[in-house]
TIGU-406435 format. One record per residue (C-alpha): residue number from 1; z, y, x. Coordinates in pm, 1 decimal, always signed. Each point is the difference from the previous one (the first is absolute). Layout:
+-----+----------+----------+----------+
|   k |       pz |       py |       px |
+-----+----------+----------+----------+
| NUM |        Z |        Y |        X |
...
+-----+----------+----------+----------+
//
This chain:
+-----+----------+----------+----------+
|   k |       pz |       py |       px |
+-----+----------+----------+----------+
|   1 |  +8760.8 |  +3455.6 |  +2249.4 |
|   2 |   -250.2 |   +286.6 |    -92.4 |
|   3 |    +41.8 |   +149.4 |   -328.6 |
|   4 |   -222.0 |    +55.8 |   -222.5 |
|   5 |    +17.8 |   +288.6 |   -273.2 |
|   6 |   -204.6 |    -28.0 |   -305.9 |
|   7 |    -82.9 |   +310.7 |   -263.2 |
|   8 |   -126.2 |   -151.7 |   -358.4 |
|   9 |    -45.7 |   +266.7 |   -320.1 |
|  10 |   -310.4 |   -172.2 |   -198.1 |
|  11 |   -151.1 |   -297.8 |   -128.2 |
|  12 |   -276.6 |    +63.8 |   +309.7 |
|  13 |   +179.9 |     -4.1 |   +291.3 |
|  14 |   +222.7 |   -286.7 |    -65.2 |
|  15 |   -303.6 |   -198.0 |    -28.8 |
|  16 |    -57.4 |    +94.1 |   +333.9 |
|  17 |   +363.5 |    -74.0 |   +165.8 |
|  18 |    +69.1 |   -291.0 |   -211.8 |
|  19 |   -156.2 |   -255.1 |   +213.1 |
|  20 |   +160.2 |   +189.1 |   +367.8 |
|  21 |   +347.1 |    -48.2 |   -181.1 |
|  22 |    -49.0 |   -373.2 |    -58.1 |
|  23 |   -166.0 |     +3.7 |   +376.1 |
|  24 |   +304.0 |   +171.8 |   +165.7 |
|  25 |   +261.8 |   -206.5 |   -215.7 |
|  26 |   -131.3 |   -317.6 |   +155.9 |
|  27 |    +27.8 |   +127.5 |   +365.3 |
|  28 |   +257.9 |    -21.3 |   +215.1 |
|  29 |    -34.2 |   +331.2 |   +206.4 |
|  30 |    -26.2 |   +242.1 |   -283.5 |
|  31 |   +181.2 |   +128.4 |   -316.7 |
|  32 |    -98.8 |   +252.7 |   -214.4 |
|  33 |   +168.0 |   +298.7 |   -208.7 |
|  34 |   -158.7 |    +62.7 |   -355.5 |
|  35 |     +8.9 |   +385.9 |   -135.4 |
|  36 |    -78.6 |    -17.5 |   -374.9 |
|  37 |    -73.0 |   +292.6 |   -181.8 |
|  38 |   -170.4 |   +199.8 |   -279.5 |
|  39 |   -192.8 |   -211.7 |   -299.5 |
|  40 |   +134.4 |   -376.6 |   +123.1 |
|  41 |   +375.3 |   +203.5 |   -105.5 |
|  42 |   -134.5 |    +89.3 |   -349.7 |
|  43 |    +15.2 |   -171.1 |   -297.2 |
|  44 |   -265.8 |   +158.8 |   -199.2 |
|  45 |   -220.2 |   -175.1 |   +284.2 |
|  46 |   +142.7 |   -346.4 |    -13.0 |
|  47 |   +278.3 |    +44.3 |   +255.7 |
|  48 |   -168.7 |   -197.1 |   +236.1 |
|  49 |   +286.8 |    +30.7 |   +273.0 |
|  50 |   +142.6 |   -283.5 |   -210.0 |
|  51 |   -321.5 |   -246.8 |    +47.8 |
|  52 |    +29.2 |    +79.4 |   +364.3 |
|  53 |   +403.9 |   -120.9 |     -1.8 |
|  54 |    -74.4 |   -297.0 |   -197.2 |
|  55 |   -268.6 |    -82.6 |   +245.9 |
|  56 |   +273.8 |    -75.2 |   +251.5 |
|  57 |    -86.9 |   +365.6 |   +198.6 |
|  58 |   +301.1 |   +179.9 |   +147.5 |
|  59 |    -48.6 |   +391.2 |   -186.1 |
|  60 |   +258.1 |   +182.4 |   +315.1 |
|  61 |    -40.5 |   +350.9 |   -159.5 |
|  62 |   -117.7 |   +101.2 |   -370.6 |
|  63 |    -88.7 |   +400.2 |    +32.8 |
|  64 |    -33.0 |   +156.0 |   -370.5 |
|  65 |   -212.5 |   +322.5 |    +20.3 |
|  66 |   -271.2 |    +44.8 |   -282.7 |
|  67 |    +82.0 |   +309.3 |   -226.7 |
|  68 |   -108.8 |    -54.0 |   -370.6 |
|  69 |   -336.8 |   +174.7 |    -70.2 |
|  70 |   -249.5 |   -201.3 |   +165.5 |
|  71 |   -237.1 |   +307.8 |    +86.5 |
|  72 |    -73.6 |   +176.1 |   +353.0 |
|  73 |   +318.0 |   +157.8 |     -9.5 |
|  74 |   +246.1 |   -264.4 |    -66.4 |
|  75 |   -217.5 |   -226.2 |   +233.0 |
|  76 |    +19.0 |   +284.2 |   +287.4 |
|  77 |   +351.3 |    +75.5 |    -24.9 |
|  78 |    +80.8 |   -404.8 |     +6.0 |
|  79 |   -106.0 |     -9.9 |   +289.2 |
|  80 |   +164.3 |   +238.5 |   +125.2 |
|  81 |   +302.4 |   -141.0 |   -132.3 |
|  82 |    -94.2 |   -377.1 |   +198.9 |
|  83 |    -51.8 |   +140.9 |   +312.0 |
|  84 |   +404.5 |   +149.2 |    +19.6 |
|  85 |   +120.4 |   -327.1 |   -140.0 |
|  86 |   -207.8 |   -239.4 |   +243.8 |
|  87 |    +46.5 |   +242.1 |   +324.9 |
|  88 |   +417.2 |   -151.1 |    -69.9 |
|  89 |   -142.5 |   -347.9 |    -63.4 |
|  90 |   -205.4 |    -26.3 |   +287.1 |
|  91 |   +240.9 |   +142.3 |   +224.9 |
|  92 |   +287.5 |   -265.0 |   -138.0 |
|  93 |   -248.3 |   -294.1 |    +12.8 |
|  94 |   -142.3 |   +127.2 |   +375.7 |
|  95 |   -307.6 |   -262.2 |    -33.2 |
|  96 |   -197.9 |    -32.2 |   +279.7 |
|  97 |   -293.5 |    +14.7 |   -174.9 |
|  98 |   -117.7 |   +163.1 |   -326.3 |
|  99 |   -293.6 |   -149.4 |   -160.0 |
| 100 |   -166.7 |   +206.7 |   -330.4 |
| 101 |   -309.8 |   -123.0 |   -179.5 |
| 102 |   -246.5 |   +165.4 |   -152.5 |
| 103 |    -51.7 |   +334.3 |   -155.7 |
| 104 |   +273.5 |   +133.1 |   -248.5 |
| 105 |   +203.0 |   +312.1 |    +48.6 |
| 106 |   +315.1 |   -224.1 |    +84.1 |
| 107 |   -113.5 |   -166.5 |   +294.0 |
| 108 |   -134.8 |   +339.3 |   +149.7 |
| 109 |   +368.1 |   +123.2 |    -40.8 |
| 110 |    +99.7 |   -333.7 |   +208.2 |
| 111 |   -234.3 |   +169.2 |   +272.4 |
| 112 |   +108.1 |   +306.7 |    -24.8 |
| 113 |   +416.7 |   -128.4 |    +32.4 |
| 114 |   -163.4 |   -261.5 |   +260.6 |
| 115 |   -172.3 |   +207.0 |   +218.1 |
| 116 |   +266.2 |   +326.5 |    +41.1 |
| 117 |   +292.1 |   -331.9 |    +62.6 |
| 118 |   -171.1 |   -117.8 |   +288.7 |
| 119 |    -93.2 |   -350.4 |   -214.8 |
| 120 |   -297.3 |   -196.8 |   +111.2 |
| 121 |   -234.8 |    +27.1 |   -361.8 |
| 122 |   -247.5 |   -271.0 |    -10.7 |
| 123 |   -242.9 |    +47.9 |   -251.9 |
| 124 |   -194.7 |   -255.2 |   -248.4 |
| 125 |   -334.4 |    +66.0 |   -166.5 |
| 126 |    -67.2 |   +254.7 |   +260.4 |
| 127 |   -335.3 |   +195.0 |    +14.5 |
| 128 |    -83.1 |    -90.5 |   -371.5 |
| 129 |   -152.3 |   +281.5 |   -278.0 |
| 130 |    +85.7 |    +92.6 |   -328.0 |
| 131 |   -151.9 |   +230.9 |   -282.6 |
| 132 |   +362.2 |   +217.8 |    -53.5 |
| 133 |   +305.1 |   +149.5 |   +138.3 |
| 134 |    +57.5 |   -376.0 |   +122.0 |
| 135 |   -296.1 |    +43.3 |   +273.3 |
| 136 |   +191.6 |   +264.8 |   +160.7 |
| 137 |   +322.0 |   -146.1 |    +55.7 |
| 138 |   -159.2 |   -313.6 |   +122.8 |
| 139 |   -163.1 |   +181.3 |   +279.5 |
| 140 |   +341.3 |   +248.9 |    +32.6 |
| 141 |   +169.5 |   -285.1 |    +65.1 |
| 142 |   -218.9 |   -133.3 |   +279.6 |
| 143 |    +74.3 |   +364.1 |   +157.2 |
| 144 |   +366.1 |   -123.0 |    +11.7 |
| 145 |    +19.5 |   -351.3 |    +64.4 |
| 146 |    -11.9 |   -156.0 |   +304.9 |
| 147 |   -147.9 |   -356.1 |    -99.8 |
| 148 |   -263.2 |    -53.7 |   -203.1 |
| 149 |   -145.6 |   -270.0 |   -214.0 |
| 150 |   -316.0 |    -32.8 |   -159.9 |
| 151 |   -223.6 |   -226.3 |   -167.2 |
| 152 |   -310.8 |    +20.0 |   +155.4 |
| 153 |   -141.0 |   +126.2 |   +294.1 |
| 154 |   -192.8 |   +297.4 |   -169.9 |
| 155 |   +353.6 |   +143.4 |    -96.6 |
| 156 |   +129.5 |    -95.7 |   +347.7 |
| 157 |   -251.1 |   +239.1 |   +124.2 |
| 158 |    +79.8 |   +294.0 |   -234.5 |
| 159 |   +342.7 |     -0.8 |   +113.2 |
| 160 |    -85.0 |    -13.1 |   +393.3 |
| 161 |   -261.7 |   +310.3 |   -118.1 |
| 162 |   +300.5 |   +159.1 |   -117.4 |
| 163 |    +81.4 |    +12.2 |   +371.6 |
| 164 |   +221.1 |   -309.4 |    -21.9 |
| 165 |    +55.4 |   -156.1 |   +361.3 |
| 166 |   -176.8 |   -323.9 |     -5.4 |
| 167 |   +284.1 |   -212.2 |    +73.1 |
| 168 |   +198.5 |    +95.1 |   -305.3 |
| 169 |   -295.2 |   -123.9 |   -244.1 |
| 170 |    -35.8 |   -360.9 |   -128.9 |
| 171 |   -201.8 |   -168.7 |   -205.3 |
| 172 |   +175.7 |   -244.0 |   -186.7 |
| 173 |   -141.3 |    -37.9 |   -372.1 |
| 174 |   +192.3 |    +84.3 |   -303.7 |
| 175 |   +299.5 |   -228.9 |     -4.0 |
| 176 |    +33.4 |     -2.1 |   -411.2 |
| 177 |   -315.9 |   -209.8 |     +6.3 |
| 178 |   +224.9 |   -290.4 |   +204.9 |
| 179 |   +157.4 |    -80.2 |   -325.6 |
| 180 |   -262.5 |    -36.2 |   -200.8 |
| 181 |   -157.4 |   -248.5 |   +332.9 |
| 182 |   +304.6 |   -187.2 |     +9.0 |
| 183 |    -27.2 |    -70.9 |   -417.9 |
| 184 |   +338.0 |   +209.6 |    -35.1 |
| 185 |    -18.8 |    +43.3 |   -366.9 |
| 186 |    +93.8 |   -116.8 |   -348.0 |
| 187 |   -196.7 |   -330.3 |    -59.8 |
| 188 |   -211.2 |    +11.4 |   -336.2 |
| 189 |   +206.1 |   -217.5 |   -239.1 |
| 190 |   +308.2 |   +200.0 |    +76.5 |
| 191 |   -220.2 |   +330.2 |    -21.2 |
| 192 |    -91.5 |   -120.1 |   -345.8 |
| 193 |   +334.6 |   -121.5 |   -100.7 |
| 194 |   +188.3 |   +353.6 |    +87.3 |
| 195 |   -276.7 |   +203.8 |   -122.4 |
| 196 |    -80.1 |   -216.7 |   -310.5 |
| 197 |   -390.5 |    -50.0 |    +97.6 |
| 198 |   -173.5 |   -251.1 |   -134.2 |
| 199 |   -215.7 |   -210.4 |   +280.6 |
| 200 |   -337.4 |   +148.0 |    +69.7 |
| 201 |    +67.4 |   +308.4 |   -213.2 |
| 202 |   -174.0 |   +281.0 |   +170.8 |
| 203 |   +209.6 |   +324.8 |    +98.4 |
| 204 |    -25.3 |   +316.4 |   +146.1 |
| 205 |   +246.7 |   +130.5 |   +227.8 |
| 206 |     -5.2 |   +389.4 |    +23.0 |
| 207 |   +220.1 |   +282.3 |   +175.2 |
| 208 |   -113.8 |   +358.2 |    +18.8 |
| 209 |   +227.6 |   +244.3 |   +151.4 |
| 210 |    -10.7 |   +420.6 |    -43.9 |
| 211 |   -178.7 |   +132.1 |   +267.5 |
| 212 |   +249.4 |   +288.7 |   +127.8 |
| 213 |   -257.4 |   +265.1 |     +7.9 |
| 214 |   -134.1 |    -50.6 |   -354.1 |
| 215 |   +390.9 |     -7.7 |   -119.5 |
| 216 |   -110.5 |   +167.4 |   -354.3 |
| 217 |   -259.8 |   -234.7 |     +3.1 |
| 218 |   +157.2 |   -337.6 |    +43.0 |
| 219 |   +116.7 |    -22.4 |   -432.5 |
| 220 |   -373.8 |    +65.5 |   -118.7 |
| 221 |   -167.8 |   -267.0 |   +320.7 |
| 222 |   +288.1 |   -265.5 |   -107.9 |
| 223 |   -186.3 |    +24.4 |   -350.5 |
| 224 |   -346.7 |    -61.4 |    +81.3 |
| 225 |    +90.5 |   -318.3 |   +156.1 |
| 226 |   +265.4 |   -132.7 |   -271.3 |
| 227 |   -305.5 |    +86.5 |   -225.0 |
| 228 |   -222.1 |   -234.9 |   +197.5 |
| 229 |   +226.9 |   -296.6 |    +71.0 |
| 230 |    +66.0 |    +21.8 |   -382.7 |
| 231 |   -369.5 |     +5.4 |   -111.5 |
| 232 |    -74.8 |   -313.7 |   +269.9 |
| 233 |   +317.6 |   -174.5 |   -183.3 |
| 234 |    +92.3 |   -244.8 |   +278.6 |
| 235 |   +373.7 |    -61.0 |    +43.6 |
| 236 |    +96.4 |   +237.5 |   +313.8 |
| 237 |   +275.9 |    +56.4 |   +193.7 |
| 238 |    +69.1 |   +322.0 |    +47.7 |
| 239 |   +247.4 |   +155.6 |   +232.1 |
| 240 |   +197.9 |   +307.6 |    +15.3 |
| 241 |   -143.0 |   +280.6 |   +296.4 |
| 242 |   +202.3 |   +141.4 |   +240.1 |
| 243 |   +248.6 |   +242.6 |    -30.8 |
| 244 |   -232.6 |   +300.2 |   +140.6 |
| 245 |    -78.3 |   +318.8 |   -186.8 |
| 246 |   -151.3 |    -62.4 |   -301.4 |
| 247 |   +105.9 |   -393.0 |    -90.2 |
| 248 |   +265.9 |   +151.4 |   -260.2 |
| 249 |   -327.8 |    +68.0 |   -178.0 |
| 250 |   -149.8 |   -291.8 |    +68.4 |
| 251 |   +327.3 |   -209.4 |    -94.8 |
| 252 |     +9.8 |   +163.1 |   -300.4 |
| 253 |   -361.6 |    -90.3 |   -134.6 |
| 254 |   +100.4 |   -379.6 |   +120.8 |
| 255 |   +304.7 |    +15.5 |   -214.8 |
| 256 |   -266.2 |    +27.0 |   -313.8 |
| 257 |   -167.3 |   -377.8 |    +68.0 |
| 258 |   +254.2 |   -192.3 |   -137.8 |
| 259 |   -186.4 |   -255.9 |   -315.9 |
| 260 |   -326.6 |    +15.9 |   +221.5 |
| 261 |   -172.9 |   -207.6 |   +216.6 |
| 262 |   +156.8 |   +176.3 |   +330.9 |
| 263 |   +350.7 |   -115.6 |    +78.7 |
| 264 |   +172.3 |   +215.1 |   +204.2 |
| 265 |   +273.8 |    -90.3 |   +344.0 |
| 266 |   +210.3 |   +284.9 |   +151.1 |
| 267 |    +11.8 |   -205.4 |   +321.0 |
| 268 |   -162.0 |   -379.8 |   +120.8 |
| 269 |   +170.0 |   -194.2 |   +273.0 |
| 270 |   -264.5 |    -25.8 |   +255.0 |
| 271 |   -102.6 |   -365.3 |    -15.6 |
| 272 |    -46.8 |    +35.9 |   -419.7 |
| 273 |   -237.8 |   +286.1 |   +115.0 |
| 274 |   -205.9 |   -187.3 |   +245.6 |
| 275 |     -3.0 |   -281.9 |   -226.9 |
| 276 |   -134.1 |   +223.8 |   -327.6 |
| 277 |   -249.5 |   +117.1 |   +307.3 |
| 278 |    -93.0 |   -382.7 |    +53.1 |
| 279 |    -51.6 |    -47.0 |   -304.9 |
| 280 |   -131.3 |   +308.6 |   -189.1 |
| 281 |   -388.1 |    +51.6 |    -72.2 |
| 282 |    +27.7 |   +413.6 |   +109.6 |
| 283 |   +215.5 |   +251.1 |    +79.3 |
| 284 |    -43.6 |   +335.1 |    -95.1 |
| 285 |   +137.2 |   +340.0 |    +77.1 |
| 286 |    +53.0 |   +159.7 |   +344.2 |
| 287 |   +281.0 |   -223.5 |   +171.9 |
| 288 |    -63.0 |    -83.0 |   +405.8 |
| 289 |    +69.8 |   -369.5 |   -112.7 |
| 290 |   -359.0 |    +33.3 |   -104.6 |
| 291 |   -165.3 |   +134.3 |   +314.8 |
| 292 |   +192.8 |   -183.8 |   +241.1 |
| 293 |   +145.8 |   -316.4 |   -139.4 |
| 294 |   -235.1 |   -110.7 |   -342.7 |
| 295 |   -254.6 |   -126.3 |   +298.2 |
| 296 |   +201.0 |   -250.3 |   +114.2 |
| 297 |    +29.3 |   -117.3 |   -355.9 |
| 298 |   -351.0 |    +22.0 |   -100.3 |
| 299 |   +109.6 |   +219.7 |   -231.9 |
| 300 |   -218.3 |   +263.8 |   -157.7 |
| 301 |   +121.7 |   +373.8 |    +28.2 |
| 302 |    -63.5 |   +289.5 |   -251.9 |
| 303 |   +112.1 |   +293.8 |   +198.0 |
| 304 |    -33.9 |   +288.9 |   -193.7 |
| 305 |    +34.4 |   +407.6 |   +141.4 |
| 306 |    +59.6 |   +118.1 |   +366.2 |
| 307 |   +316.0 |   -188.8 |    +83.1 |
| 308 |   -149.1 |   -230.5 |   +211.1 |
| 309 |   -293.7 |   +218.3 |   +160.0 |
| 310 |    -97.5 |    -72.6 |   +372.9 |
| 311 |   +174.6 |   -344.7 |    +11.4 |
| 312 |   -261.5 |   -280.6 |   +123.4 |
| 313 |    -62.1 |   -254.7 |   -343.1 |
| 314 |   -111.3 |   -323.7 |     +3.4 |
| 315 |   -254.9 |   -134.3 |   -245.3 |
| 316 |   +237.5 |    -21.9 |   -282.7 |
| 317 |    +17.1 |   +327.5 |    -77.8 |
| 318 |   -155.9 |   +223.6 |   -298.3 |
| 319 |   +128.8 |   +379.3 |    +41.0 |
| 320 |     +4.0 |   +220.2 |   -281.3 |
| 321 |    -22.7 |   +381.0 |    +49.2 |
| 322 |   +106.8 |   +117.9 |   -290.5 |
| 323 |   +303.4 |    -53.4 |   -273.7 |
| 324 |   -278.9 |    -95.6 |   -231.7 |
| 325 |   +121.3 |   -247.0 |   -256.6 |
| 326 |   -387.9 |   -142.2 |    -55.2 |
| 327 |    -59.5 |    +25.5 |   +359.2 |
| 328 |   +317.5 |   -206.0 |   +100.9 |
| 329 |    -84.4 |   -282.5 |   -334.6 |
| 330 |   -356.7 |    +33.7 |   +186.5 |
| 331 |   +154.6 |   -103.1 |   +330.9 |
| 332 |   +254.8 |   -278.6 |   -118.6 |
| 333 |   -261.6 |   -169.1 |   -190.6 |
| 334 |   -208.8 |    +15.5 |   +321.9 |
| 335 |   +293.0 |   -162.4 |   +243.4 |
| 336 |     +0.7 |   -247.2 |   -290.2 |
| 337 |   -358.0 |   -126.0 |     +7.3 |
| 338 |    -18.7 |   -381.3 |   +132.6 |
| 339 |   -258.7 |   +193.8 |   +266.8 |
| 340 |   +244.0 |   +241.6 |   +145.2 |
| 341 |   +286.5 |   -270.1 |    -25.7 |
| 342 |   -185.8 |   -200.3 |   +222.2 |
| 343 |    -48.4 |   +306.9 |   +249.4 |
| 344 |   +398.2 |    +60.1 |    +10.5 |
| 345 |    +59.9 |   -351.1 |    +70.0 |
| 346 |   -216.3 |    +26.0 |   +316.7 |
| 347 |   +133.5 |   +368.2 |   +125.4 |
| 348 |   +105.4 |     -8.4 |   +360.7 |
| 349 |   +344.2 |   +221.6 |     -4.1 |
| 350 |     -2.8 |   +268.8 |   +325.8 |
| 351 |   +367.1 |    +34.7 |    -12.2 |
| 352 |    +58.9 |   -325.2 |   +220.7 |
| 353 |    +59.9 |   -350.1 |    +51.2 |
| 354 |   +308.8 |    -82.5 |   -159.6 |
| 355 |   +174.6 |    -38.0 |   +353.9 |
| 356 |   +166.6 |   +349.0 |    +78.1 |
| 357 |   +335.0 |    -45.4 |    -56.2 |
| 358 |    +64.2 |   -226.9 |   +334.9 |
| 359 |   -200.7 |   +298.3 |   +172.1 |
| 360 |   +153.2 |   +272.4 |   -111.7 |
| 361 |   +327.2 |   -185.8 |    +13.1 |
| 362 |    -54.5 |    -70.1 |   +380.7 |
| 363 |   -103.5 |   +357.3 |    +67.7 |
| 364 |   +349.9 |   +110.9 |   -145.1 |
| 365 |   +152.1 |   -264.6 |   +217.2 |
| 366 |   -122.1 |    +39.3 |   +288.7 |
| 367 |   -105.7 |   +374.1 |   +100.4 |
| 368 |   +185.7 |   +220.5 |   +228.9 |
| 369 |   +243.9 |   +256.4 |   -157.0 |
| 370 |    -29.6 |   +259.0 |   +264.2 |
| 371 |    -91.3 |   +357.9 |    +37.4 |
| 372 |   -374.5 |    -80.3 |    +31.1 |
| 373 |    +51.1 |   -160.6 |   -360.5 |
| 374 |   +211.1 |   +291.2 |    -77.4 |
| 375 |   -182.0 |   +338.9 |   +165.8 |
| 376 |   -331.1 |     -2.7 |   -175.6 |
| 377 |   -306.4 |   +168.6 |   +182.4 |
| 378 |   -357.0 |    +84.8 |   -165.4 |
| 379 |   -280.6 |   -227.4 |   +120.6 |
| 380 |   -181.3 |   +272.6 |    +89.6 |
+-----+----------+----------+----------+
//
């Protein structure tokens, strides 16, 4: 049986592995081996290693590692800290196969451990862009891993120009979008039972994380968007940002909205999130969910700063340049107009079809482990 391992730190990438967990569970030639780490450990950001458990997932290793701080520092020397711990995990777990997803500094570390332990890395949302720190790992990953996975064919071909060989590069589509296909989410009534809405009330869902290299920044951009959201006066949903530099700031200026028309969550199980994206008018700040998933949805996207810069958009999105709080009002108020409504609903997503996870799954299952996987030579 070939083993799986899986690396999860963040909200993001567990959208992304979710749906190959549930695919590898029901087969009968694989298992996997689940590494959780970093913010789904902490309870100031909704412990979400306990929503996986109760989910019916296996967790096989829990590796603590973020020092207090939440600044470039404490971020940089975490890391540091994860790759000693999970260079002992991998090498007790010995999976066949380590898959990482997406961009964060804690799947790069999985490459790093991966690579220099002779275990095959495959690699999901390969080839992709980003306006930070975040745009760097991606493609410093792809450097290490030996498999990659993207979501379209334009990012397949950034990653063979990397001087990829062909044969390691797939295009598979973005297997978080399967879920929201397949109708995996939290119907309405129950939405509006657990999160005491009344039917038809309009909502805004928002998210806005610090953007690591405006760290001293992220308190003062956090404000011009509570501002906003407060002056538009719909109910929204607001959820706490990663645990990057800079969201201690940003925390503490969420920690202020109690009595106002924001209510705040530390942490959503997944389906409760896709379901507020089902069924919210906007959402607002600088989250991927926006970009990648909101399409699917129909969903209208405020996506304010550089976060997101370089990533293909569909129709539904308004971007925002600057932490203006008139500018951002400006743009919600826009994404709320029955016109532009109507042009979200139609958007065409580019991240895929809602059918990777059976590709990507097969890929895992079925390709060679041997030292062409394992010796990598530039394409050119």
């Amino acid at each position: 049986m070939r083993k799986i391992g899986l690396l999860t730190g963040s909200r993001g990438e567990w959208g992304y592995i979710r749906p190959i967990l549930r695919e590898i569970e029901e087969s009968q030639d694989m298992g996997y081996q689940l590494i959780v780490t970093h913010m789904q450990l902490l309870p100031e950001f909704g412990m979400a290693v306990n929503e996986i458990e109760r989910e019916g997932f296996t967790v096989h290793e829990k590796l603590y590692m973020t020092l207090d701080g939440y600044n470039n520092i404490t971020m940089t020397k975490s890391l540091g800290l994860l790759l000693v711990e999970l260079t002992s995990t991998l090498a007790r777990l010995k999976p066949d196969i380590l898959l990482l997803a997406g961009d964060r500094g804690e799947q790069l570390m999985g490459a790093i451990a991966g690579g220099h332990m002779g275990i095959p890395v495959a690699h999901i949302q390969a080839g992709e862009l980003s306006g930070n720190i975040d745009g760097i790992v991606r493609h410093s990953i792809t450097k290490l891993a030996h498999i990659h996975f993207a979501a379209n064919e334009e990012f397949a071909e950034r990653v063979r120009k990397m001087g990829e060989q062909d044969f390691r590069v797939f295009n598979t589509g973005a297997p978080q979008l399967d879920e929201l296909v397949k109708g995996d989410y939290t119907p309405l009534a129950e939405l509006n039972a657990k999160f005491n809405l009344q039917p038809e009330e309009e909502i805004l869902l928002a998210v806005q994380h610090p953007v690591t290299e405006e760290e001293e920044a992220a308190g003062a951009h956090i404000q011009e968007t509570i501002a906003a959201l407060k002056n538009i006066g719909l109910k929204t949903m607001m959820i706490y940002p990663n645990a990057d530099a800079g969201s201690a700031e940003v925390r503490k200026e969420l920690q202020k909205l109690k009595g106002t028309n924001i209510q705040l969550y530390r942490n959503l199980p997944r389906r409760d999130y896709l379901g507020l994206m089902r069924s919210a008018r906007a959402i607002v700040g600088n989250s991927s969910s926006g970009i990648l998933e909101a399409p699917s949805f129909g969903l209208a996207c405020v996506n304010i700063g550089r976060r997101q810069n370089g990533r293909p958009q569909a129709d539904n999105v308004i971007n925002v340049v600057e932490y203006n709080r008139q500018g951002i009002e400006d743009a919600i108020k826009t994404a709320l107009n029955p016109g532009f409504q109507q042009v979200a609903r139609a958007a065409v997503n580019p991240y895929g079809d809602g059918q990777s996870t059976k590709r990507i799954v097969n890929i895992l299952r079925t390709i060679p482990i041997d030292s062409r996987l394992l010796n990598k030579e530039m394409a050119y």
